[in-house]
VMD Tcl script that draws the C-alpha trace (Angstrom):
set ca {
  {113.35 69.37 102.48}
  {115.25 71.42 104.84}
  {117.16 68.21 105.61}
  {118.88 68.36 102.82}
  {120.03 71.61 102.28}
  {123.19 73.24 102.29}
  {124.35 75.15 106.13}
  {123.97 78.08 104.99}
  {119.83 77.19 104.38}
  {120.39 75.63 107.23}
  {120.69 78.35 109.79}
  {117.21 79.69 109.15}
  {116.13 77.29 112.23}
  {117.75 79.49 114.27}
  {115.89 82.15 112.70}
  {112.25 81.57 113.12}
  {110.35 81.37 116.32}
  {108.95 77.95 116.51}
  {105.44 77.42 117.68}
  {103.74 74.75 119.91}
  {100.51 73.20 117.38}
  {100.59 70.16 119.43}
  {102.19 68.44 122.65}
  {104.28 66.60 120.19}
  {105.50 69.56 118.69}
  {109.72 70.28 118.33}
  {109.82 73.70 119.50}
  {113.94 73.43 120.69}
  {115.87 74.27 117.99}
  {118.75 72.38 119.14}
  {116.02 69.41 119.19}
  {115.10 70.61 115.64}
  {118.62 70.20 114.64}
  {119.17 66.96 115.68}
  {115.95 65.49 114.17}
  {117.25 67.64 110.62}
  {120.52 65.41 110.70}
  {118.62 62.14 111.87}
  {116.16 62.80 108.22}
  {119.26 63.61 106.48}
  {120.70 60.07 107.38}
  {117.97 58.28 107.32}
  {116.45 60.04 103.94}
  {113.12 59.68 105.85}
  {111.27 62.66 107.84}
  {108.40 61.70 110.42}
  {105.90 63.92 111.63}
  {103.69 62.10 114.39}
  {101.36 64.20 115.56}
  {103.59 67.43 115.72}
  {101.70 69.35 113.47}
  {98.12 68.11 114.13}
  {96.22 66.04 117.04}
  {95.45 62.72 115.53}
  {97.65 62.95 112.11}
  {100.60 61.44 111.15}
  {102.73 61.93 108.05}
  {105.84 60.87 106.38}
  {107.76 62.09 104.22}
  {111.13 61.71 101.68}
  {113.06 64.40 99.34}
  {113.49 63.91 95.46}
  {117.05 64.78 94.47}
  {119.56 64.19 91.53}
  {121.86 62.16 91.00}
  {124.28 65.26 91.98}
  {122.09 65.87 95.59}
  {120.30 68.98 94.04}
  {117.08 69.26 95.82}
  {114.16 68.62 93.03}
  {111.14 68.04 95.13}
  {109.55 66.22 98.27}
  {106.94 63.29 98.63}
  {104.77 62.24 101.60}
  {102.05 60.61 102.62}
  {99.47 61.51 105.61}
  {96.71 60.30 107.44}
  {94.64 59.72 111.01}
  {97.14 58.16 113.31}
  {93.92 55.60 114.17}
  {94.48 54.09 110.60}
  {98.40 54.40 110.46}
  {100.27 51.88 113.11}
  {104.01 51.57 113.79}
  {104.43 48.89 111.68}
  {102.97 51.21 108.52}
  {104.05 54.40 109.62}
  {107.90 53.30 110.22}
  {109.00 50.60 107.89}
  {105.63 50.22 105.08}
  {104.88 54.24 104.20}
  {108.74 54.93 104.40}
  {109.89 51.73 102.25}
  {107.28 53.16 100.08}
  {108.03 56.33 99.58}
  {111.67 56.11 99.00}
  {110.78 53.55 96.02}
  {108.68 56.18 94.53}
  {111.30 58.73 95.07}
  {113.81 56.48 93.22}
  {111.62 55.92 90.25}
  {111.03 60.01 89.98}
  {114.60 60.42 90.20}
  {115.49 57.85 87.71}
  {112.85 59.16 85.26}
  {114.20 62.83 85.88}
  {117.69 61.79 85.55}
  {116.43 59.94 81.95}
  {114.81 63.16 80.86}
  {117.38 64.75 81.32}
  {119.80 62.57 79.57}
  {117.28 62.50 76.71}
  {117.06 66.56 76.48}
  {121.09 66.76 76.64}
  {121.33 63.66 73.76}
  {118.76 65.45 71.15}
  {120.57 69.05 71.51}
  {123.74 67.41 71.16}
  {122.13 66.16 67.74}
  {120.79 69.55 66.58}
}
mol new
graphics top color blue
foreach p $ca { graphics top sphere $p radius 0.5 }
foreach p [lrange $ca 0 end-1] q [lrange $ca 1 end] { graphics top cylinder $p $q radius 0.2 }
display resetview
């Protein structure tokens, strides 16, 4: 979520102390900051293993259709049950065609709340 936030949100990397959960762990925040802009590209935000031994997770942000920040989505599970294949193209694929339909429905609501006050 942090991905795709303004600069000003932004700076609060250099803020915090990171801390070491696992040898896969990002604990430079220059390191941090790259990985923020690769998600922010890519729309897609891995965590393998950096949080917890064994557990990998992936995860996308909900927006609208103006980039305001509504929500995230992810998926996790043992890294013994999630291969490269799942955890880089299937799980992400996934997830970004969920996050479409929630921001299409969102958008829709929206449209719908807008259309019956502009009735009343």
């Amino acid at each position: 979520m942090l991905s795709v936030m303004d600069n000003e949100h932004k700076d609060i990397v250099s803020q915090v102390q990171l801390s070491q959960h696992t040898e896969h762990t990002i604990v430079d925040p220059a390191e941090l900051r790259e990985e923020l802009a690769d998600i922010r590209s890519s729309g897609i935000a891995f965590d393998n293993e950096e949080q917890f031994d064994g557990v990998r997770c992936v995860a996308t942000a909900i927006t609208t259709d103006t980039d305001d920040l509504l929500g995230a989505i992810s998926v996790n599970g043992p890294a013994e049950r999630i291969d490269d294949a799942m955890f880089y193209k299937e799980i992400p694929q996934a997830l970004q065609n969920v996050a479409g339909v929630i921001e299409i429905n969102t958008a829709y609501l929206g449209w719908m709340e807008q259309t019956t006050e502009n009735l009343t």
